[in-house]
C-alpha positions, 0 to 999 in steps of 0.5 A: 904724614907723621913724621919719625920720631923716637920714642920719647918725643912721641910720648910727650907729644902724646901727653900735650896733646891730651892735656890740650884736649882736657883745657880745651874741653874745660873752656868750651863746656860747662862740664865739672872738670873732674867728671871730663878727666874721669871720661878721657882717662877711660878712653886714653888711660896709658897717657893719664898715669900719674895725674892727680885724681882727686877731685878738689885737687884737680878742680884747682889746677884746672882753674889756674891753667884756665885763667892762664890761657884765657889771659896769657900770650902763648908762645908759637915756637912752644909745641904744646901750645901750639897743640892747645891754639889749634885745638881751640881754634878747629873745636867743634862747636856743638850744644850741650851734652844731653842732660837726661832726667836725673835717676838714681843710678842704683835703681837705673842698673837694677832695672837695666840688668833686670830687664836684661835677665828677664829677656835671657830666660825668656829667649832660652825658654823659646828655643827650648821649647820651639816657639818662633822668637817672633811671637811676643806677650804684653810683658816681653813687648813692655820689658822690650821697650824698656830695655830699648830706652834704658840704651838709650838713657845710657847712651845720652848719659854717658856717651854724648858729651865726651863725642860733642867735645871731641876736636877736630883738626884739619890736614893743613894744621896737623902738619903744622903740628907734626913739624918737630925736632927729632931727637938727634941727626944720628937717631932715626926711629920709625913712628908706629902711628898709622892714620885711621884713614889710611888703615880704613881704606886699605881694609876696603881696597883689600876686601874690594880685591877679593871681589874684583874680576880682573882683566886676564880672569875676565878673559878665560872667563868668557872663554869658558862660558862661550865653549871655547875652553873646556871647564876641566881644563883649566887647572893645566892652563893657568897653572894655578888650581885655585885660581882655576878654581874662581874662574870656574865658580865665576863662569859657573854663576854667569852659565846657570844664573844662580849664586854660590854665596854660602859656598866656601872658596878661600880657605882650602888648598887647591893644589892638594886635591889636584889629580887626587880628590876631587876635579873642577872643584869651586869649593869646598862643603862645611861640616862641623866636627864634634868629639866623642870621648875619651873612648877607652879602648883596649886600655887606651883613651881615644878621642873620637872625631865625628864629622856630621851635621845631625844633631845628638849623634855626637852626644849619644856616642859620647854618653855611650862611651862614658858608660864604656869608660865607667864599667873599664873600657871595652875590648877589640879583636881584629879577625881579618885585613884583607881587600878584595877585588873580583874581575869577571872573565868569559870563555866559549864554553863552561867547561873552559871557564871551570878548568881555570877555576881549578887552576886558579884553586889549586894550592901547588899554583898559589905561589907562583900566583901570588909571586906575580901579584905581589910585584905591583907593591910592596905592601900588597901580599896576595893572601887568597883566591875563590872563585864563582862560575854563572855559566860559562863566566867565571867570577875570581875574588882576590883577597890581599894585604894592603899595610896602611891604605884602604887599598882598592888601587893595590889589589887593582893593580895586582889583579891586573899583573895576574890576567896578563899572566894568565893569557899565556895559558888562557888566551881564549880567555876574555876579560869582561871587566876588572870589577865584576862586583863579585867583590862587592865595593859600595854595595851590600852583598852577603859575600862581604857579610859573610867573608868579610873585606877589608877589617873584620872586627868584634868589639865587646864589653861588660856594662854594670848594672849600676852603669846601665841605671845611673848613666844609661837611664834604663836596665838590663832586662830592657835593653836584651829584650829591645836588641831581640826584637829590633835589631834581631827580628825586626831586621830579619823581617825586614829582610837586612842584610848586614843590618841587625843593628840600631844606626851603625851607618850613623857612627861609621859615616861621621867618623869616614867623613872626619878622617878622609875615608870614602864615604860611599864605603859606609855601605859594607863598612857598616854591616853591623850585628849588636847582641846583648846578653845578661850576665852575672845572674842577670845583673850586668849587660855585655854587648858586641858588635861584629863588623866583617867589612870595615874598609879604612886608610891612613894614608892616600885619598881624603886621608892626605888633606889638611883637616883630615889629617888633623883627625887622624894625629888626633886619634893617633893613626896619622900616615902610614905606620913605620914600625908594623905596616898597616898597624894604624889602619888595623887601629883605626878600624877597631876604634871606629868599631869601639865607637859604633858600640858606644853609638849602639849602646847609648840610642838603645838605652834611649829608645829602651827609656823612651827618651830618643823624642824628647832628645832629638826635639831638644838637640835636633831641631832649630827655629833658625832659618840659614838658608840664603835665598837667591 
């Protein structure tokens, strides 16, 4: 080990070192002794400031010192001579450095970077135009052997002289060496000289542990593979979920036989996910987040984040919202926040079914009604009821604020408090279920099309014609006849429902996916109309979107984890809202509506311009095979 030093001694011992290194090398070599200082003030240049540099200058210094130590007794007690003996004595005798065929260096680097140039141009041609990179002509295999040689060339003529000099030094002698005085009894200072060895070996006994089933793991790991304790189990038995969540991607590997390799396990907090997000996890899927922005949306600039993995949707939306931001933003109007949940009832007979109907729809019975529900939060407010009979079954839709969360749990629970309420009335009342999905969650339903749920939103804007030329590619009369015959007749043949758009679910999912919302809730949060009209004498574009279903949260669920949480402070909508409960939901809702128009707005000027091929074979398709094979 090497001894504390303080500073100072530990700089001197340094610079002997280093000078030994250059007398030893001057001897042992036939080398110009200016080229071997040049090479080791290169790879030790903070130990080698003030050394004379000059050529002939050091040439003479370096002959005297060589004379010296070919003739003179050194003295043992001395450290720097002690370093120069040990360093001659353990030299590593090697021939020659490599003595490579004499080429101007002008012309070699010419040729080197030509090559290297000429091979860029080629690579990116390729992948621009999908040819397998393994495919090569005459001239790319010539500029490939070449360039291969010119390394090579480089590397003898640069690199094997100062490796071949290099001294070696046994444990025993650097020990002999490290027994110096320190500065003082009084003084200690800790060396900051780690050996390489020991820094080696612990990266490699760091990353082993990683790897290594231990013991105790080995044990609840048999146990889950034989049965004898439950997969599901074993956050509450170990205490340590992502502990938990190894054992159980082990025993998973061993029960199917299949590797989990590409899939992510350090990284994520387990413990945030517990009781909340996701059970039995063995972790997590990688999404890339790309920015779509700045978004200028009632007079403020957004950054969009959108969490996808199909190639050009981030770029598309963004173009959209450049032309958004050009023409002076677009304008949001929200229309109604309301959740819905819609438990099915069942009675003996129709006539008992309708007569709760009417209770329940009866204005002067509302405000107990709603006095009931509103105790199971205090952001829940009741807002309306209606009703659905199917023969003696009775369909009842409650419709209630929700402040800063999406708010299926909410209104479930003030459901809840109204049926227990109701069977002092009703008690031949039978509850089927607490979703009869006259609701309608995660599925299309004209019901949410037409009554909405969640955030009803309408966001519009005026595109220029000088926009829709310079930054759309296309014009105003192709684009309204477009949006007619596709997103209006095309869907209505199709028979959509909430469909009469370009790719709405596109926009809604990645930006559900990047803020913690619930990705199955694309479904009705994208029903989506686009229109676009021409105005001012047929000169400029205004187009809208209507959204009557966009169901989001800031704060619960997906919304609460790290790297969500991060999106949501980038959009400024983060946690639930002090000043105006529900506020950040009703924004975030209008800017995912903002940038489903930017979304609309850009893939139909590129289908309009027939431009939507050529992008996605440029930006959407890969040679690359990053697929592991197990």
């Amino acid at each position: 080990m090497i001894q504390s030093r303080c500073p100072r001694d530990k700089t001197n011992l340094l610079a002997h070192k280093l000078l030994a290194v250059y007398l030893s090398i001057y001897i042992h070599s036939n080398q110009p002794p200016f080229l071997i200082l040049e090479q080791l003030t290169i790879f030790y240049p903070q130990h080698s400031k003030g050394i004379d540099l000059r050529k002939g200058s050091f040439v003479k210094q370096m002959d005297a010192k060589r004379k010296d130590m070919q003739g003179a007794h050194f003295d043992h007690q001395s450290d720097d001579h002690q370093m120069v003996k040990a360093v001659n004595k353990k030299m590593v005798d090697s021939p020659k450095s490599f003595d490579g065929i004499p080429v101007p260096m002008g012309i070699f680097f010419t040729v080197f970077f030509s090559l290297v140039y000429y091979l860029l141009i080629r690579w990116r041609e390729k992948i621009r135009n999908s040819t397998p990179l393994h495919v090569v002509t005459m001239t790319e295999m010539a500029a490939i052997i070449t360039f291969f040689a010119s390394c090579i060339y480089l590397l003898g003529f640069f690199g094997m002289s100062f490796v071949q000099a290099t001294p070696f030094i046994d444990t025993e002698e650097e020990e002999e060496l490290d027994e110096t005085t320190p500065c003082g009894a009084a003084v200690s200072c800790e060396s900051d000289i780690v050996p390489v060895k020991q820094v080696v070996k612990k990266e490699t006994e760091m990353a082993a542990t990683e790897t290594i089933v231990t013991k105790e793991d080995e044990e609840v790991i048999q146990a889950v593979v034989s049965g004898k304790t439950p997969s599901y189990s074993l956050e509450s038995k170990l205490g340590d979920c992502k502990r938990a969540a190894f054992i159980r991607r082990v025993a998973l590997e061993r029960i199917t036989g299949k590797s989990l390799d590409g899939l992510p396990l350090e990284g994520l907090d387990y413990e945030s996910i517990l009781g909340q997000c996701c059970e039995m996890p063995v972790g997590y899927v990688q999404i890339p987040v790309g920015i779509a922005g700045p978004l200028l949306l009632d007079g403020k600039e957004f950054s969009v984040p959108m969490a996808t993995t199909e190639g050009c949707l981030v770029a598309s939306t963004n173009r959209g919202c450049k032309a958004i931001y050009a023409s002076g933003g677009a304008t949001s109007i929200l229309l109604k926040d309301g959740m819905t949940r819609a438990p099915v009832v069942r009675f003996a007979t129709a006539k008992r079914a309708a007569e709760l109907k009417f209770f329940l729809e009866e204005p002067l019975n509302f405000e107990t009604l709603a006095s009931v529900f509103n105790k199971s939060s205090r952001f829940g407010r009741l807002q309306t009821i209606r009703c659905a009979i199917a023969g003696k079954n009775l369909y009842i839709r409650f419709t209630c604020s929700t402040g800063d969360a999406m708010g299926m749990n909410m209104v479930s629970k003030g459901v809840q408090n109204v049926l227990e309420y109701l069977h002092a009335d009703f008690p031949d009342m039978d509850v089927i279920g607490i979703s009869g999905n006259y609701c309608s969650d995660k599925k299309p339903a004209a019901v949410n099309w037409i009554e909405g749920r969640g955030k009803s939103v309408v966001c519009e804007a005026i595109i220029p014609e000088e926009v829709v030329n310079k930054v759309l590619k296309t014009n105003v009369a192709s684009l309204v006849e477009l949006n007619m015959l596709k997103n209006l007749t095309g869907s209505a043949m199709a028979g959509a429902l909430g469909g009469f758009n370009a790719h709405a679910s596109n926009i809604v999912s990645a930006v559900y996916l990047a803020t913690g919302q619930d990705p199955a809730q694309n479904v009705e949060s994208s029903h989506c109309i686009t229109m676009m009209e021409a105005v001012n004498d047929g000169r400029d574009l205004h187009v809208s979107v209507t959204m009557p279903s966009i169901e989001v949260g800031t704060v619960g669920g997906g919304t609460q984890l790290a790297s969500q949480s991060a999106c949501l402070n980038l959009l400024g909508v983060k946690g639930a809202n002090k000043e105006s409960a529900g506020e950040n939901a009703r924004q975030l809702a209008k800017v995912v509506a903002g940038s489903v128009l930017a979304g609309e707005l850009s893939l139909m000027s590129a289908i309009a311009a027939g431009q939507l091929v050529k992008s996605h074979m440029k930006y959407n398709r890969s040679n690359k095979d990053v697929s592991a094979k197990h």
